[in-house]
C-alpha positions in Angstrom: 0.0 0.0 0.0 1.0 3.6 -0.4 1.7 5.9 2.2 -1.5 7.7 2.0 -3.5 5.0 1.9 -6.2 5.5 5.4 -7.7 1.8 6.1 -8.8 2.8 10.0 -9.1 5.0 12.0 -5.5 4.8 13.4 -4.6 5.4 10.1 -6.0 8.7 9.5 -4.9 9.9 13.2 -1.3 9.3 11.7 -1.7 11.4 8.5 -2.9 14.3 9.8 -0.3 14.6 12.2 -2.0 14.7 15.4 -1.8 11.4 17.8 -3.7 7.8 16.8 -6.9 7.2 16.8 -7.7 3.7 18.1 -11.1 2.2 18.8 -12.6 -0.6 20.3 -10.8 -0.4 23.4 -12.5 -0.6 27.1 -12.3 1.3 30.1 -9.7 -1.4 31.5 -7.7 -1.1 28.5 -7.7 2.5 28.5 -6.0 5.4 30.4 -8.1 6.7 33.1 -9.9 10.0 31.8 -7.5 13.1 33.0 -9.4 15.0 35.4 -9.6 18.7 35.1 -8.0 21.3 37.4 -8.6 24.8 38.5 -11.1 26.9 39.1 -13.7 25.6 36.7 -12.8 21.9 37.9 -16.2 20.4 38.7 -15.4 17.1 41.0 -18.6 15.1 40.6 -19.6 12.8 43.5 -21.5 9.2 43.9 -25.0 9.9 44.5 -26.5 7.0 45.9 -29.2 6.5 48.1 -29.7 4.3 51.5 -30.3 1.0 49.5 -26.9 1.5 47.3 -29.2 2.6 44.3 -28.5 5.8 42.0 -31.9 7.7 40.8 -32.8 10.1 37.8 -35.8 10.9 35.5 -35.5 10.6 31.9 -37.8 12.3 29.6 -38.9 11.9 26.0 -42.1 13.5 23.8 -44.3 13.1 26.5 -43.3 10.5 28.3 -41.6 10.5 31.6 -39.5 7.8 33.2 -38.2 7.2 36.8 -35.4 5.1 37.0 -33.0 3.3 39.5 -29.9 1.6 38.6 -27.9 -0.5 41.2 -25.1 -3.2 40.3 -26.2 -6.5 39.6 -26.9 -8.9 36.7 -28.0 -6.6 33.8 -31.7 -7.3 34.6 -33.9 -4.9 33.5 -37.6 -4.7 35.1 -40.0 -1.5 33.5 -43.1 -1.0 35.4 -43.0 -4.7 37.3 -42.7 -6.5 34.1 -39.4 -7.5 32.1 -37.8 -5.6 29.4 -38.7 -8.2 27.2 -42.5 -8.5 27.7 -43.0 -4.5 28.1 -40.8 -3.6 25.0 -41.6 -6.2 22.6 -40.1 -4.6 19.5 -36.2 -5.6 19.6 -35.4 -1.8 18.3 -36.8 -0.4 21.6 -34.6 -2.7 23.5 -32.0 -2.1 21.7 -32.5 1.7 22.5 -32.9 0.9 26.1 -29.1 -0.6 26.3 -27.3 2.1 24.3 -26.2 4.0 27.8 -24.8 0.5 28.8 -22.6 -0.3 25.4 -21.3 2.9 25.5 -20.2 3.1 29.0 -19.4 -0.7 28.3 -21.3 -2.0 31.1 -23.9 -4.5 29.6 -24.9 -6.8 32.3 -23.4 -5.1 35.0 -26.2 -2.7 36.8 -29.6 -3.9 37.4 -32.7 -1.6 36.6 -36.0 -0.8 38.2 -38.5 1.7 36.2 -41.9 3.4 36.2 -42.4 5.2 33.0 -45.8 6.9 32.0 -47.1 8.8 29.2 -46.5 9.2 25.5 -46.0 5.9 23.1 -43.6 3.1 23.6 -41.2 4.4 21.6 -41.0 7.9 23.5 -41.2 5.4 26.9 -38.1 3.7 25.4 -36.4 7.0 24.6 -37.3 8.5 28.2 -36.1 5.3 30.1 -32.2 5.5 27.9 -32.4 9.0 29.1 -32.9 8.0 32.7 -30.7 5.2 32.4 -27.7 7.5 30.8 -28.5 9.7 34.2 -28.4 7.3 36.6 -25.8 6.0 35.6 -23.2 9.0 35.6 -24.8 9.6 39.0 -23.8 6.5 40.1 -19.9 6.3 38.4 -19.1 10.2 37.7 -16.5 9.2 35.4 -18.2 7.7 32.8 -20.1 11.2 32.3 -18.2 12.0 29.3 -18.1 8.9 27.6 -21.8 9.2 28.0 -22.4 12.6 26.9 -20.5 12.5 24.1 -22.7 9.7 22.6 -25.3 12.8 23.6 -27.8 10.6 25.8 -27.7 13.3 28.9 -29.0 15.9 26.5 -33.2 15.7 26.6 -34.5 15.3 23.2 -37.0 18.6 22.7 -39.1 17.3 20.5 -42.2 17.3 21.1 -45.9 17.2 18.9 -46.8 20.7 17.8 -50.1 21.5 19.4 -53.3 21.9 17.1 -53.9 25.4 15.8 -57.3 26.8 15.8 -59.0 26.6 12.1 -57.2 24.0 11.3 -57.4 19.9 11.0 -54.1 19.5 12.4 -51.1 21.4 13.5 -50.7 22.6 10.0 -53.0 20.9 8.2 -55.9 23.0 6.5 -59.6 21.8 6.0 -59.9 19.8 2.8 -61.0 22.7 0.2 -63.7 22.5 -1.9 -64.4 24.4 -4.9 -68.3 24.3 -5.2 
């Protein structure tokens, strides 16, 4: 191969000059994160509660999820049923976990949730949300790996509300000429 040639990521790093990219690596492989210093140096503490749980709400559309997260098997419990009977679609599970494969800790925290409101999709979206806060409440220092992937950011969207004179939001009456 040439010199130029970029196959991965560790590649590219090299050609521009700057240090090498490499991926797939874990938090035991890796250096632990460099902690800031000085007088905008926020130290974050464990926030955990009498029964060694972290808390947080997660929000989505209208939906609204309460969420505990405490180390155990990777069980996953959404208003006293199992992830797999109350999300049935395997896209919604998958959503559920992101927080987890990011942070790489799948099957390491156990979860308890109520979540009310909205559709299941907007549920699934509101419990990842809760998920991604309870869990950097619970290990501080997998807040930026976390926020980076941008799952402690609240997703604004919402339904526009029905204007008057109107069928919809912004749909108009169906016209009619005669």
């Amino acid at each position: 191969m040439s010199d130029n040639s970029v196959t991965d990521l560790a590649d590219l790093g090299q050609l521009s000059g700057g240090p090498a990219v490499t991926g797939g690596e874990g938090p035991a492989d890796a250096a632990p994160p460099a902690v800031r210093t000085g007088p905008l140096a926020v130290i974050r503490e464990k926030q955990i509660d009498a029964q060694g749980r972290s808390y947080a709400t997660g929000r989505r559309k209208d939906a609204v999820a309460r969420v505990w997260i405490k180390p155990g098997s990777g069980k996953i419990v959404v208003n006293g049923r199992d992830q797999d009977v109350y999300f049935a679609r395997p896209t919604l599970r998958l959503v559920i976990n992101q927080p987890f494969q990011v942070a790489d800790r799948a099957g390491q925290y156990d979860v308890i949730c109520t979540v009310k409101g909205g559709g299941l999709s907007g549920q699934a979206g509101a419990v990842k949300h809760g998920i991604a806060q309870a869990l950097s409440k619970y290990e501080p220092l997998l807040r930026s790996a976390v926020k980076a992937a941008g799952f402690l950011t609240r997703d604004p969207r919402v339904v526009e509300r029905k204007k008057y004179g109107r069928a919809k939001a912004r749909r108009s009456f169906q016209f009619s000429k005669r």
